[in-house]
C-alpha positions in Angstrom: 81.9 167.0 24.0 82.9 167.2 27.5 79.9 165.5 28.8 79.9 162.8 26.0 83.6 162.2 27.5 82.9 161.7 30.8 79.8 159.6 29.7 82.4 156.8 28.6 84.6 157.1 31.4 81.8 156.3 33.1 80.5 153.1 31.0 83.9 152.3 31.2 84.6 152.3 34.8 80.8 150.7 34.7 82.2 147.4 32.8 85.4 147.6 34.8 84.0 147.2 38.0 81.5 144.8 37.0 84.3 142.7 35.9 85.5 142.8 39.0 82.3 141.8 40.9 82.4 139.0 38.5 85.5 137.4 39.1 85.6 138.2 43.0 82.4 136.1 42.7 84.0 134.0 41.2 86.7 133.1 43.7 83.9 133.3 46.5 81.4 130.9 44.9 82.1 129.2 41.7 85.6 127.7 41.9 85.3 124.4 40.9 86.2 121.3 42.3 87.6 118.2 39.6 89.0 115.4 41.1 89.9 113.4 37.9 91.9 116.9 36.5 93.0 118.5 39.6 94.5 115.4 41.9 96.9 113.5 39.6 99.0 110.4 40.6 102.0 112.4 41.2 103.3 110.6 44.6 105.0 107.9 43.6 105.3 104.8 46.2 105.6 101.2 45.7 102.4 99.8 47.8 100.2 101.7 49.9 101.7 101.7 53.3 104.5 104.2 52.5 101.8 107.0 51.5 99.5 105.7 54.4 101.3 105.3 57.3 103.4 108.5 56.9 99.6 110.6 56.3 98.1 108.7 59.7 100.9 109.8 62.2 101.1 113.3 60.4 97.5 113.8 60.7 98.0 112.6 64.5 94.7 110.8 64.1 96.4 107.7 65.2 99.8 107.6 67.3 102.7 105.5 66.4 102.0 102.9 68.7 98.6 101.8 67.2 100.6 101.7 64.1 102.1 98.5 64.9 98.8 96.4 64.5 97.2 98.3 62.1 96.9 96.9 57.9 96.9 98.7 55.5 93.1 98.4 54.7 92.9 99.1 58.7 94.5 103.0 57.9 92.6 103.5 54.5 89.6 103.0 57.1 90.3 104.9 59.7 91.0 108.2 57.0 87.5 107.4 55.8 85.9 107.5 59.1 88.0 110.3 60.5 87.1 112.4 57.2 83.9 111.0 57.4 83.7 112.7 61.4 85.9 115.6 60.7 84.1 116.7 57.0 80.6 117.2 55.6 81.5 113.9 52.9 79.9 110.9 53.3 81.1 107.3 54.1 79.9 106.3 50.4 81.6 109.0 48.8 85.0 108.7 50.6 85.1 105.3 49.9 85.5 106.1 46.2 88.5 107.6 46.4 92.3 105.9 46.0 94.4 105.8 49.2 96.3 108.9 47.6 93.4 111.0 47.2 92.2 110.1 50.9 96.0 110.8 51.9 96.4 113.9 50.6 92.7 115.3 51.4 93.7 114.1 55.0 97.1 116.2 55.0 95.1 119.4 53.8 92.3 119.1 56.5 95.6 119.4 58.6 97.1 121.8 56.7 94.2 124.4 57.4 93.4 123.3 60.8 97.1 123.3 61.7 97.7 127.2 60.2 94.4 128.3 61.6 92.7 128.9 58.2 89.7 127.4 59.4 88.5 125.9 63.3 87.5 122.5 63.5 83.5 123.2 63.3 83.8 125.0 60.3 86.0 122.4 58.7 83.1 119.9 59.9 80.7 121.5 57.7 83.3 121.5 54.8 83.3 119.0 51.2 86.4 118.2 49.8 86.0 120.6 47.5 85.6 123.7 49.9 88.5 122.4 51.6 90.4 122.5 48.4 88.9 125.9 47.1 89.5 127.4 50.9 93.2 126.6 50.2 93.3 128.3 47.0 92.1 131.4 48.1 94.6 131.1 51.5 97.1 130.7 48.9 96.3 133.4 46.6 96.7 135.9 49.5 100.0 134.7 50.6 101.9 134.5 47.7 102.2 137.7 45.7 102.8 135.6 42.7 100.1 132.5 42.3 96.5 134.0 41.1 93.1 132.3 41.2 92.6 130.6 38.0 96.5 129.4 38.0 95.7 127.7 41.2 92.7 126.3 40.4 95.1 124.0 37.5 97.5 122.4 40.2 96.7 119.5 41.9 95.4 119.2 45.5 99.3 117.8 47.0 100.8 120.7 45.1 98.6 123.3 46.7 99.3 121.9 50.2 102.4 122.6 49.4 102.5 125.9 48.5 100.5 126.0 51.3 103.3 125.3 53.7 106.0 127.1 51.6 104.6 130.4 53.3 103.3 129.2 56.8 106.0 127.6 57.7 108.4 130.4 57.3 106.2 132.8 58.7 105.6 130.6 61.6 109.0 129.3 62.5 111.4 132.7 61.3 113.1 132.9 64.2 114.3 128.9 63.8 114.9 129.3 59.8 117.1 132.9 60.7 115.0 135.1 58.9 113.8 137.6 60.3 111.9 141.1 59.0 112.6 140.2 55.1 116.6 139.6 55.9 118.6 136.3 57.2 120.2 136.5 60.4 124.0 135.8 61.0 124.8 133.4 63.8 126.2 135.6 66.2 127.7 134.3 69.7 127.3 131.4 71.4 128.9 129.6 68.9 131.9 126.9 68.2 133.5 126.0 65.3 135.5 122.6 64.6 133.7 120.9 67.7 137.3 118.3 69.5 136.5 116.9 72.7 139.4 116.8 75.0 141.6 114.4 73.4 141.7 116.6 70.1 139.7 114.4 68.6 137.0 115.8 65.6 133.7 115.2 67.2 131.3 114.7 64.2 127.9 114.5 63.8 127.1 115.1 67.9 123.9 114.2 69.2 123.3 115.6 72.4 120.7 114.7 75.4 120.5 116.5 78.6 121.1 114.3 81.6 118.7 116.1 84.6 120.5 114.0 86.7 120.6 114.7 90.4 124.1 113.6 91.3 126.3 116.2 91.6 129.1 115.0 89.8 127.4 113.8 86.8 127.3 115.8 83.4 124.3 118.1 83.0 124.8 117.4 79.1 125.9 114.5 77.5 127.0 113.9 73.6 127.2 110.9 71.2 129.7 111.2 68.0 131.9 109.4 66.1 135.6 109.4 65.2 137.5 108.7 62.0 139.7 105.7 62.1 140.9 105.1 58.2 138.8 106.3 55.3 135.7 104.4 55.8 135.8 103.3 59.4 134.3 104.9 62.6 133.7 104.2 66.2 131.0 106.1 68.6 132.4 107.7 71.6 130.3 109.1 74.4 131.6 112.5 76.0 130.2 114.9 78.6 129.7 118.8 79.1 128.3 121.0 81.8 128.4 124.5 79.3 127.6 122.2 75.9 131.0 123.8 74.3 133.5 122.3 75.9 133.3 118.2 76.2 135.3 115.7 77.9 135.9 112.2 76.9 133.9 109.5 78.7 133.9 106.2 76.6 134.0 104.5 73.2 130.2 103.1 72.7 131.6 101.2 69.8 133.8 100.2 67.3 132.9 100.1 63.4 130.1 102.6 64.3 128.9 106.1 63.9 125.9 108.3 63.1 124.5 107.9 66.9 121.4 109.4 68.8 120.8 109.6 72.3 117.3 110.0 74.4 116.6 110.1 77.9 114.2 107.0 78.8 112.6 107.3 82.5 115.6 106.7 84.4 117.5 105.3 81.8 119.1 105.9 78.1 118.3 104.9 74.7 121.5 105.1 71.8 120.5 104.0 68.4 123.5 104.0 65.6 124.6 103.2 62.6 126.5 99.5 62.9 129.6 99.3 60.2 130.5 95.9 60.7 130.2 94.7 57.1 132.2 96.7 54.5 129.9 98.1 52.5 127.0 97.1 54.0 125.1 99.6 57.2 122.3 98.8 59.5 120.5 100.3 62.7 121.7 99.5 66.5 120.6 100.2 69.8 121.5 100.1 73.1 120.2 100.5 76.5 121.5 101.7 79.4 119.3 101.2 83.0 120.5 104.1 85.0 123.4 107.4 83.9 126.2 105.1 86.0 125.6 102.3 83.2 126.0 104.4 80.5 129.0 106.4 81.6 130.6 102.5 82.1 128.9 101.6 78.9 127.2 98.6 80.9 124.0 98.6 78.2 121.1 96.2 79.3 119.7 95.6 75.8 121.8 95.5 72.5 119.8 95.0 69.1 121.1 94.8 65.6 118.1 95.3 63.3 118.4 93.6 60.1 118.3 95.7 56.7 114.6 95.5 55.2 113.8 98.0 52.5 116.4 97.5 49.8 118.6 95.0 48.7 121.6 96.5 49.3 121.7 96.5 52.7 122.2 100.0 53.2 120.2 101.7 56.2 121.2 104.3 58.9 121.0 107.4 60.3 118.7 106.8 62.8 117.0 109.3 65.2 114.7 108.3 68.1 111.4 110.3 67.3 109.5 108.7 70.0 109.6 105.9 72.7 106.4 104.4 74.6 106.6 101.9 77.7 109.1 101.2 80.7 112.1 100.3 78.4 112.4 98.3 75.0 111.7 94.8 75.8 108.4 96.7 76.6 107.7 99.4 74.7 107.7 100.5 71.4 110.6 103.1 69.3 110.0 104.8 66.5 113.0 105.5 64.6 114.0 107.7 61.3 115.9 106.3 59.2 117.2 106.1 55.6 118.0 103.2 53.3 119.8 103.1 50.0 117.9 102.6 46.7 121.4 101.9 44.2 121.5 105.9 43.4 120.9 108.1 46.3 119.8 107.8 50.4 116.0 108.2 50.6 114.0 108.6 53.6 112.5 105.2 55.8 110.8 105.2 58.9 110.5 102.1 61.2 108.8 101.2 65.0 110.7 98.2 66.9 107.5 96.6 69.8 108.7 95.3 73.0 112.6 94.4 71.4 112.3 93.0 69.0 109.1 93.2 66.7 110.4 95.5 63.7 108.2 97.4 61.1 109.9 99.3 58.2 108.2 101.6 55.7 109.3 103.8 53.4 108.3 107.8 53.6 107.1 108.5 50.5 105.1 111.8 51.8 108.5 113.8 53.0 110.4 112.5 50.1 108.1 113.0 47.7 108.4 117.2 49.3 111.9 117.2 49.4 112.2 116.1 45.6 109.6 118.2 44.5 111.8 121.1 46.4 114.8 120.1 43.8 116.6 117.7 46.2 118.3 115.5 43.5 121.2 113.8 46.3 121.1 112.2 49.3 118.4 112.7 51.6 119.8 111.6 54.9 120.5 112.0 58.5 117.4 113.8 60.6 116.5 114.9 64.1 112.8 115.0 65.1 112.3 117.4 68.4 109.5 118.9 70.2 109.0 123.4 70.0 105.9 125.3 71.2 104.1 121.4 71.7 104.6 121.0 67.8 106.6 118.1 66.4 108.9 119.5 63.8 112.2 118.0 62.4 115.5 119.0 61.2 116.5 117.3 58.0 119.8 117.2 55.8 118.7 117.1 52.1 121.3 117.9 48.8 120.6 119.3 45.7 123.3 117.9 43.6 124.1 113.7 43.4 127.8 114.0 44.6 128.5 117.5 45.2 128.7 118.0 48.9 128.8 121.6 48.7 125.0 121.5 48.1 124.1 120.0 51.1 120.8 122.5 53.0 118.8 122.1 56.1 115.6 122.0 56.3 112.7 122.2 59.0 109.9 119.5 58.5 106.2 120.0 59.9 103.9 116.9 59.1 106.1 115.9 56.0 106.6 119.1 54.6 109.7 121.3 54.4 110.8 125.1 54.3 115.0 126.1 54.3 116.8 126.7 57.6 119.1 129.7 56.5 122.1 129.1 58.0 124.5 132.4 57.6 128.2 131.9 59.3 130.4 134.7 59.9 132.7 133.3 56.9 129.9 132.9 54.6 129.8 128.9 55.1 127.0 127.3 52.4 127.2 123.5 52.9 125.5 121.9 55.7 124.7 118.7 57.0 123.9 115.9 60.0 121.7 118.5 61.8 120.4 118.3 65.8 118.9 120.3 68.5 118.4 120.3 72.0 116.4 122.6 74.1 118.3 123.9 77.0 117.2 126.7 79.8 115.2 129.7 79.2 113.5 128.2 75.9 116.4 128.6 74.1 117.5 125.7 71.8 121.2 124.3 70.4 121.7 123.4 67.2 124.6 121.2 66.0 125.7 120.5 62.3 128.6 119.3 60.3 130.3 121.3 57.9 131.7 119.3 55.1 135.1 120.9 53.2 133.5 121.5 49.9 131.8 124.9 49.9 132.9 126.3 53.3 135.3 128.7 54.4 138.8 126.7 55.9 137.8 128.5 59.3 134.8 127.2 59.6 134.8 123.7 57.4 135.4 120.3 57.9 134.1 119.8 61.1 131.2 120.0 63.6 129.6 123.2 64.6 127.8 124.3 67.3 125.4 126.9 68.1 122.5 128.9 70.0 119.1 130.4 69.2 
């Protein structure tokens, strides 16, 4: 009897293990690859250049200057060819598939090269498909609670995805304040209910570090605005040499607000958000030859950019991503923005050539994210900056249409999006306007705006500055 016992634990530990064989077998070899049930038609954009454009300069296969004279048949070509190079699919093959599937194909070769998954001659000698499958598996180890076969039933823009909902938290902790499984509390340096030296609120403060070589010139200086009735604002330039304490220097503009501020060789570049219509918003910039102009506000170069992607002439929030050239009568700026579709702010981007050329597209690619993260509200004012030679951005994004104590930040890596976990010493939830500025010793500053609903009265209402 005994013997007879242990003769069908054996058999059973026999089938049990030859289960096993059989479905890790199955994950090495045999998971399949549908295109016409896995990738659906779930990114929704009006015409091809808002899912193309943002998938080119994401992948970095083309920079934002060749953007400019490039169609939209031009970038679903390029994708081809660079898949084509980059892949072991065929030129015949790739051009059988819709802009959407070559988009998101092209964001996942990224996704794997960019977290290391795979090197660049192993991807060569990839299909779509073992791109796809290599991701399932990469996911399946990563998150405790996906498995094989439930993977296998999302589609290809929902795994890259899931895809960056672990590697970018693992990547970038010490940015998103999490670190070893718990969220770090902002602890010293850091300012509450930012007032430059008039006692004025400075909100929404954009910050650019001068380098200049005079010695009585501002190591830091700061665009913001400040309230003059319920709806009306003017940008104000101020200076600071420790980045907490700031000292008036002059008003940029009246019937303004939501500014940005780059360096630009020896010169500097302020784009805004121009209030001079009621009701109505569009993108400004100004250019200032030398520190000495600025301070005077003596700008070389104004441009008002007419409204372009809705009909309601709502656009703003700019932030200068990148600049090419001497200055902007020649050169190119690339410029986040957002418009306003009759419900909610949803994200734009735009390029302006040589002053006055402007192209305007809509980013379906990091809205469509941001939605897909819950993001029912606004999704608004941005900051794109430069950390360990990665482009990553900052982005304000709320859960809840109207309720301003649901406002998060997020981090952004090629149009994708993970929580910046922002834990003040009063337990503050709300934040918004977002910006950073790397400063000596690697370290960066991060400024935000704390709006009144959901934040302690100590901390709210507000800008707020601190270090990492």
């Amino acid at each position: 009897m005994k013997l007879l016992k242990l003769s069908i634990l054996f058999l059973l530990f026999s089938l049990i293990s030859c289960q096993e064989d059989i479905e890790t077998n199955e994950i090495k070899q045999d998971i399949s690859f549908s295109k016409s049930s896995r990738l659906t038609n779930q990114i929704n954009y009006e015409n091809d250049k808002e899912i193309l454009i943002p998938t080119i300069l994401n992948t970095q296969w083309r920079d934002f200057n060749s953007i400019m004279n490039m169609s939209d048949e031009n970038i679903r070509n390029t994708l081809i060819v660079e898949l084509n190079n980059r892949t072991n699919e065929n030129i015949s093959y790739l051009q059988t598939q819709s802009n959407l599937e070559l988009s998101v194909y092209s964001l996942l070769y990224t996704f794997l090269k960019t977290a290391s998954i795979r090197t660049e001659s192993e991807l060569k000698n990839m299909t779509l498909g073992d791109l796809r499958n290599t991701l399932i598996i990469e996911n399946a180890n990563n998150l405790g609670n996906q498995n094989i076969r439930g993977l296998q039933k999302l589609s290809t823009e929902k795994l890259v995805q899931l895809g960056y909902s672990w590697y970018l938290p693992i990547t970038y902790n010490s940015l998103i304040n999490y670190n070893n499984g718990k969220i770090s509390k902002i602890t010293t340096p850091y300012k509450f209910k930012l007032k430059d030296d008039m006692e004025r609120s400075m909100d929404v403060l954009k910050i650019v570090k001068t380098n200049e070589f005079s010695s009585n010139a501002y190591k830091y200086l700061g665009v913001y605005h400040i309230r003059t009735s319920f709806d009306n604002f003017n940008l104000q330039l101020a200076g600071s040499n420790d980045l907490f304490n700031w000292n008036f220097i002059k008003e940029i503009d009246q019937d303004a607000h939501q500014g940005d501020i780059i360096k630009w060789n020896q010169g500097y570049l302020i784009a805004y958000e121009e209030d001079k219509q009621q009701g109505k918003n569009n993108i400004a910039l100004r250019y200032y030859d030398s520190y000495q102009d600025l301070i005077l506000n003596n700008s070389s170069y104004i441009k008002s950019i007419n409204t372009s992607l809705d009909s309601f002439g709502v656009e703003g929030t700019p932030d200068i991503r990148k600049v090419s050239g001497s200055s902007p009568q020649n050169g190119n700026i690339q410029i986040g923005f957002h418009y306003y579709d009759g419900d909610v702010d949803r994200l734009a981007m735009g390029i302006l050539k040589n002053g006055n050329y402007w192209k305007a597209w809509k980013d379906a690619l990091s809205e469509y994210n941001l939605r897909e993260m819950n993001f029912k509200g606004n999704i608004g004012s941005r900051k794109g900056f430069r950390y360990s030679n990665t482009d990553l951005t900052l982005q304000e994004a709320r859960l809840i249409k109207g309720d301003w104590s649901t406002w998060k930040i997020m981090l952004g890596l090629n149009g994708f999006f993970t929580e910046v976990l922002v834990s003040t010493p009063a337990n503050s939830i709300s934040f918004a306007n977002p910006s950073i500025i790397q400063t000596e010793n690697n370290k960066y500053v991060i400024t935000l705006f704390l709006p009144t609903e959901g934040n302690d009265p100590s901390e709210n209402n507000g800008g707020m500055i601190y270090e990492k």
